[in-house]
Phi, psi and omega in degrees: 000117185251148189254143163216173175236157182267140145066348191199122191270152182241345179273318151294069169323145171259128179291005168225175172294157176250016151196203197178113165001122205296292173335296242248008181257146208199137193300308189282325163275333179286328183293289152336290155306337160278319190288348194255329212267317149295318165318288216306342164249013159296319172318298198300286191305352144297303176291339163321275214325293194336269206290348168075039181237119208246042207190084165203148165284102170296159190315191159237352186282348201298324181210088177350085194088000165349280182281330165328151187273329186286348182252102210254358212240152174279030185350324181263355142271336179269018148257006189308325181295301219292339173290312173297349170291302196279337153285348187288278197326314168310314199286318175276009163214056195344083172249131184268146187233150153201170188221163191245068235258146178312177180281334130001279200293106183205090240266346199236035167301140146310315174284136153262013179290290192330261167007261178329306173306324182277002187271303175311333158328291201302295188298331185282297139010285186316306218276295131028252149297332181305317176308315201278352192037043171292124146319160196285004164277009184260112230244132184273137159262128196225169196242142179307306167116255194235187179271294200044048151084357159231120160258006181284289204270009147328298210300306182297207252333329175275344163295324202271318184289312169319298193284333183259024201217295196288137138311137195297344183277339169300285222298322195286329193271351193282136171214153187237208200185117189288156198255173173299299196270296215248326178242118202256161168322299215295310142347265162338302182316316196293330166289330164287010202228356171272334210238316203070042149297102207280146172274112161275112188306074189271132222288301194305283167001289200299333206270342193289297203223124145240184178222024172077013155285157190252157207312318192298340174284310155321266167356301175282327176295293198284324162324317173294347185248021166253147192249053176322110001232038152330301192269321193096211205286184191276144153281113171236148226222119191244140146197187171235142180313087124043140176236129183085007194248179154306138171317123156122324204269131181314126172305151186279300155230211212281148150307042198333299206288340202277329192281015118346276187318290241264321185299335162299326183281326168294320201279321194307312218309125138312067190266081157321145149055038177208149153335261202209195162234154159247158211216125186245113165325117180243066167229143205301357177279357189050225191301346177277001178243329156324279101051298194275319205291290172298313203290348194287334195254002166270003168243342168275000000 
């Protein structure tokens, strides 16, 4: 079971910005800026190994303006060693990766500019990892997107744009993932049974929007809609309420006794045809609650 944190190390600082203002653009600061920004996360992924956290989300900032009409530069050839560096080293210390696109990416929008931007997004990501000679389990993740007043035909749309709009090398890295407000698992399920799109489980989500399954039920249904080992193992998304903040919002650092509980319901779980899972720490401290979560399980 590998534990990771998303997008940002706080022990590792980037001494620089890792993006820049649109106005502010220049053949030479994207390149600068890009050029800091594969270091700066060849590092972060060095302190993983060091430290055994075999799981992190890369940023979505690695290369600034990607999907912009203003971004002219072939990136993925004039960065081509270094992108093959930083996949290699994933690959060769089977460290799982994914990346997360902003809120933006909203694949079932009434607009079809919104639509088109996000399928480039989308394309951008892809490219990305693709760059990186990553396998198709290293997974873009996105929200179903909005209700807009029907979710049956919300959910059809996003089934109609996925299967008919994405290229199949997208379509294999794309996971969608159930929400707090609106797309409950049982959603997804229905949308995986359209698309075969794997769903990422998110525990806090669930606990927010449900359809009254219990967890050990939850587990195996979202577990089924992964192609082991193709997509690789099931993805879950771990966090805790924030305590004194609004429903919904992510803890600042880990919740010890409740992911105790919750890391006994994973190992309990019953994941037919798959390895194990991996789990992604969404709590704002990053690697330190990464950090605290293994040293916690290693006592049991």
């Amino acid at each position: 079971m590998r534990f990771g944190y998303p997008c940002i190390n706080l022990t590792i600082k980037n001494q620089h910005p890792s993006t820049f203002r649109l106005k502010s653009y220049s053949e030479k600061r994207f390149t600068e800026t890009v050029e800091n920004n594969l270091k700066h996360l060849l590092s972060i992924l060095n302190f993983n190994k060091r430290n055994d956290i075999y799981f992190f989300r890369i940023s979505s900032d690695v290369i600034p303006f990607a999907s912009h009409p203003i971004c002219d530069v072939d990136w993925s050839e004039v960065f081509k060693v270094e992108l093959k560096e930083i996949g290699n080293f994933i690959s060769k210390n089977n460290i799982r990766v994914s990346m997360h696109p902003d809120q933006f990416v909203i694949l079932n929008s009434k607009s079809e500019d919104i639509v088109k931007n996000s399928i480039k997004e989308l394309q951008y990501h892809c490219k990305l990892l693709d760059s990186m000679m990553l396998p198709s389990s290293a997974k873009i993740q996105i929200h179903v997107g909005g209700v807009y007043g029907d979710k049956s035909k919300a959910k059809k749309d996003f089934i109609n744009n996925f299967n008919k709009l994405l290229e199949e090398g997208l379509k294999r890295r794309i996971v969608i993932e159930n929400d707090d407000r609106s797309y409950s698992l049982q959603d997804c399920l229905d949308i995986n049974l359209e698309t075969g799109v794997p769903i990422v489980f998110d525990t806090f989500h669930h606990t927010c929007l449900n359809n009254g399954e219990t967890f050990q039920q939850a587990l195996s249904s979202f577990a089924k809609s992964w192609n082991y080992p193709t997509d690789g193992n099931p993805i879950i998304d771990y966090s805790s309420q924030s305590i004194g903040e609004r429903k919904g919002k992510h803890a600042q650092t880990l919740d010890k006794s409740h992911f105790i509980c919750m890391y006994k319901e994973f190992k309990n779980a019953i994941i037919e045809g798959h390895a194990d899972l991996d789990i992604m720490l969404e709590i704002k401290d990053k690697e330190k609650s990464a950090l605290l979560a293994l040293k916690m399980i290693k006592g049991l």
